[in-house]
BAPA-514214 format. One record per residue (C-alpha): residue in three letters; x negated, y, z. Coordinates in Angstrom, 2 decimals. Example, Ala and Ser with C-alpha at 12.3 -4.5 7.8 and 13.67 -1.06 7.14 Angstrom:
2
['ALA',[-12.30,-4.50,7.80]];
['SER',[-13.67,-1.06,7.14]];
END
This chain:
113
['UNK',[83.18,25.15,8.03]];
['UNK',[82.80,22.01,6.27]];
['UNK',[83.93,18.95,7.85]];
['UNK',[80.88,16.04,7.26]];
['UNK',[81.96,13.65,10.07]];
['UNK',[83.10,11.16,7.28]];
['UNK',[82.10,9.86,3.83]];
['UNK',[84.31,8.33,1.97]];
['UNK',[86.25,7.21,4.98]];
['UNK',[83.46,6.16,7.19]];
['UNK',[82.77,7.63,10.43]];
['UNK',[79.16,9.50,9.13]];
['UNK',[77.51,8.58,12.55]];
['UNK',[77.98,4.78,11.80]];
['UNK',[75.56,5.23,8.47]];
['UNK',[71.83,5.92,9.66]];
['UNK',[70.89,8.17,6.66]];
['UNK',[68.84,11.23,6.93]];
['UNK',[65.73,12.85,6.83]];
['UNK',[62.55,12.65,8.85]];
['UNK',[59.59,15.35,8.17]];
['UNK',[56.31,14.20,8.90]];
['UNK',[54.76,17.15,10.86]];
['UNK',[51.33,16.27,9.98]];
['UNK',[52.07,16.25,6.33]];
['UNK',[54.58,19.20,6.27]];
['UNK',[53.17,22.28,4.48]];
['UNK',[55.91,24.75,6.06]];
['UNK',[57.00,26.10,2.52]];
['UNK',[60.47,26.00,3.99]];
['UNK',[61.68,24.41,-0.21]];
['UNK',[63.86,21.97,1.97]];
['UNK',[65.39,24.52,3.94]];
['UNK',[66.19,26.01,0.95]];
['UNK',[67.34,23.59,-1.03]];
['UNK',[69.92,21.87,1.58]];
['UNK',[73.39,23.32,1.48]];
['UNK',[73.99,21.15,4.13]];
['UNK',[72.16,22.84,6.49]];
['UNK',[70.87,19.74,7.28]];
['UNK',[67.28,22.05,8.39]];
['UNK',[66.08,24.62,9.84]];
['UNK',[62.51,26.34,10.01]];
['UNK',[60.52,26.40,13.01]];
['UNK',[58.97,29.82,12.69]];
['UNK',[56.29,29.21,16.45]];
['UNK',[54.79,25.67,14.19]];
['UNK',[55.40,27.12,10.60]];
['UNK',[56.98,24.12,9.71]];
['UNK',[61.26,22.71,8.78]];
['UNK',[62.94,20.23,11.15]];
['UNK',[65.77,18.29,11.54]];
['UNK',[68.62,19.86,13.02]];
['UNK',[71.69,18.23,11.84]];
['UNK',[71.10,14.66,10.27]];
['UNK',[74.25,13.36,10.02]];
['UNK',[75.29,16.43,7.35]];
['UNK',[72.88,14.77,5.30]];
['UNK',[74.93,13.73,2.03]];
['UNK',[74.76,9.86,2.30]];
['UNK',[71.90,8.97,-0.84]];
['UNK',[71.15,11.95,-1.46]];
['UNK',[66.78,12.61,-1.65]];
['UNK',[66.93,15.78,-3.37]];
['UNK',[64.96,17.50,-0.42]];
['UNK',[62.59,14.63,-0.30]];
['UNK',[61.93,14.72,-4.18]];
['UNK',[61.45,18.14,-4.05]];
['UNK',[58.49,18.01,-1.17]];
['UNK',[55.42,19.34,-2.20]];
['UNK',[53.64,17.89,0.28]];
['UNK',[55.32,14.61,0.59]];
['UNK',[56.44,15.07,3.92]];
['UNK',[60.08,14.18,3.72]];
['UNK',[60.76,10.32,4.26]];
['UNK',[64.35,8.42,4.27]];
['UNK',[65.71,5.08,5.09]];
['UNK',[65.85,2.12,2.85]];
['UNK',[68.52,3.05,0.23]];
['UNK',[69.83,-0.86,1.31]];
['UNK',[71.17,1.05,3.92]];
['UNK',[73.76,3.12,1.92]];
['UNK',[74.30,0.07,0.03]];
['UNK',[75.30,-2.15,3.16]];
['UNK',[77.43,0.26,4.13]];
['UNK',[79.09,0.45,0.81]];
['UNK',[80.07,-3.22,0.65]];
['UNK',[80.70,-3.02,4.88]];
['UNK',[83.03,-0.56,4.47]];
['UNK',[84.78,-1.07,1.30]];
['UNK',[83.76,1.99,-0.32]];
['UNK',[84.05,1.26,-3.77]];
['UNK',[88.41,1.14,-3.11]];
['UNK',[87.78,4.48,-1.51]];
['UNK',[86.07,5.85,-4.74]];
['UNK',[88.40,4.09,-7.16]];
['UNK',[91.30,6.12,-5.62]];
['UNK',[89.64,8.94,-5.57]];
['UNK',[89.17,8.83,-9.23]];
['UNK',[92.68,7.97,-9.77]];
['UNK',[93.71,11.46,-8.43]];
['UNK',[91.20,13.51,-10.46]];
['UNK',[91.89,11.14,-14.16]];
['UNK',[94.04,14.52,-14.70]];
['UNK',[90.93,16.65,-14.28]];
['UNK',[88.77,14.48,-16.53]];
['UNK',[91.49,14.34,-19.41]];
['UNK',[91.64,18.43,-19.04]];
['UNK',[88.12,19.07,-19.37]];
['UNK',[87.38,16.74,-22.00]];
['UNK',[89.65,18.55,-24.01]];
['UNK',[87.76,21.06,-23.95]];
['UNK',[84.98,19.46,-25.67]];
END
């Protein structure tokens, strides 16, 4: 099991980013389910339609589901959100170390090229 109770350091439930399906709008073609290794949905087989089961394993800025809607029906937050959190937080020093350990990685691979 994958552990998305933090990103980047910051307690996930403090960040109010995730999906919201518009039942009226929702088509029930189940792409977000799909889509969403996160398991962020699941499909509600009596209404035909996806819901929102777990929004805080949504991946903080990530849309994919709601660029992928046929119907439109997938809406998310401001993306000020994410980035008030960023400079809240200090998430940027959290990244920069994080690249630090993995400059290894990136001078591997690129040798490959």
């Amino acid at each position: 099991m994958k552990d998305y109770d933090h990103w980047f350091g910051v307690p996930r439930r403090e960040i109010a980013w995730y999906p919201k399906v518009d039942p009226a709008k929702c088509v029930g073609c189940g792409m977000c389910v799909a889509i969403c290794g996160r398991e962020v949905y699941s499909y509600d087989f009596a209404d035909r339609r996806s819901v929102v089961v777990k929004p805080y394993n949504c991946l903080v800025g990530c849309t994919t589901c709601s660029n992928l809607c046929p119907a439109g029906a997938i809406e998310f937050p401001s993306i000020e959100i994410v980035r008030e959190a960023i400079k809240k937080h200090g998430v940027f020093k959290v990244v920069k170390e994080k690249l630090k350990e993995k400059v290894g990685d990136f001078v591997e691979r690129a040798k490959k090229y």
